[in-house]
C-alpha positions as CSV (number, residue, x, y, z in Angstrom):
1,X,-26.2,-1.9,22.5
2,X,-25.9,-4.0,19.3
3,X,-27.9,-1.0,18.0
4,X,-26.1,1.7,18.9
5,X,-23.1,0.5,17.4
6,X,-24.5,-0.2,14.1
7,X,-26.0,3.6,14.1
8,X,-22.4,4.6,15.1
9,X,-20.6,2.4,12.3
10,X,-22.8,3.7,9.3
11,X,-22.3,7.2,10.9
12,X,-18.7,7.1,10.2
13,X,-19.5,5.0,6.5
14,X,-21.3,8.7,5.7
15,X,-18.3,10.7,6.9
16,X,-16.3,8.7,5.1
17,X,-18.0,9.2,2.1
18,X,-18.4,13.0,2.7
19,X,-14.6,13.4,3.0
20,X,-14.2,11.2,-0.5
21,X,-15.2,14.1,-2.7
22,X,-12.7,16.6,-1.1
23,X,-9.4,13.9,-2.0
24,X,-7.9,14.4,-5.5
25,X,-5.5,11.7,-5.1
26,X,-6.0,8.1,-6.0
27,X,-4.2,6.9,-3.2
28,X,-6.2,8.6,-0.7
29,X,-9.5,7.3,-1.8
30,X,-8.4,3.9,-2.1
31,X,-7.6,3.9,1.7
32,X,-11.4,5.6,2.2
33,X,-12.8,2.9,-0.1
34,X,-10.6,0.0,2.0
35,X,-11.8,1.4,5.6
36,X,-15.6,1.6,4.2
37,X,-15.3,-2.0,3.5
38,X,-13.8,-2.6,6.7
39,X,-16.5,-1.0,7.9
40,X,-19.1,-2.4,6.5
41,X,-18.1,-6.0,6.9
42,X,-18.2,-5.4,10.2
43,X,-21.9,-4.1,10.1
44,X,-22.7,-7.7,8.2
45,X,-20.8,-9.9,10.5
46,X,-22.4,-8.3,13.5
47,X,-25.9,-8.6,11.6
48,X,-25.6,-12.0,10.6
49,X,-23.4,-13.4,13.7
50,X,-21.3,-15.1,11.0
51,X,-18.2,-13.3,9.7
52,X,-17.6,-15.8,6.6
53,X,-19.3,-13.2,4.5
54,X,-17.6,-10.7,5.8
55,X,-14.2,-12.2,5.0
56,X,-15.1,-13.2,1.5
57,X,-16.3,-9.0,1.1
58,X,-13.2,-7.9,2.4
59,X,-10.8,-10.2,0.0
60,X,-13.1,-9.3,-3.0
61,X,-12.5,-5.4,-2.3
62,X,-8.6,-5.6,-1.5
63,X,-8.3,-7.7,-4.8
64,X,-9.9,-4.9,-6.9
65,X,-7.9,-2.2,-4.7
66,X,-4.6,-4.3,-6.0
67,X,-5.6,-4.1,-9.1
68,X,-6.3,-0.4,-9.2
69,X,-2.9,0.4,-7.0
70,X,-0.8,-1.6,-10.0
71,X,-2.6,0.8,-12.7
72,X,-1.8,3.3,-11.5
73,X,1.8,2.3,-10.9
74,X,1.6,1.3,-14.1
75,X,1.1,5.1,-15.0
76,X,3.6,6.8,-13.7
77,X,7.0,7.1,-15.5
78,X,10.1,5.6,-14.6
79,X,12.6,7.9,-13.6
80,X,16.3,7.3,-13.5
81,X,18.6,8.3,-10.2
């Protein structure tokens, strides 16, 4: 079973990163980028029946997705209503 849920989890990591090269928009891949992490922390945690890894991945990647998400609100203009 543990098996077949591993094979099933790096399926969708492949999709995933199929559908990246079709997005154009930042935003978009981020959230691919976000849910591939999710993804495979959860491959590692079930792997190495310990999920502290796991944890520290995850808060490494949404750190650098913060960082990316205030450039490129950083970018766009300022517009007056």
């Amino acid at each position: 079973k543990l098996l077949s849920e591993i094979k099933m989890m790096i399926t969708v990591s492949l999709v995933l990163s199929m559908m990246m090269t079709t997005f154009k928009a930042p935003i978009s891949i981020m959230m691919l980028i976000i849910v591939q992490t999710i993804i495979i922390s959860m491959m590692v945690g079930t792997l190495l029946n310990s999920f502290f890894i796991s944890y520290i991945l995850i808060l490494i990647f949404l750190g650098g997705m913060l960082v990316v998400f205030i450039y490129i609100a950083s970018l766009i203009p300022n517009s007056k209503f």
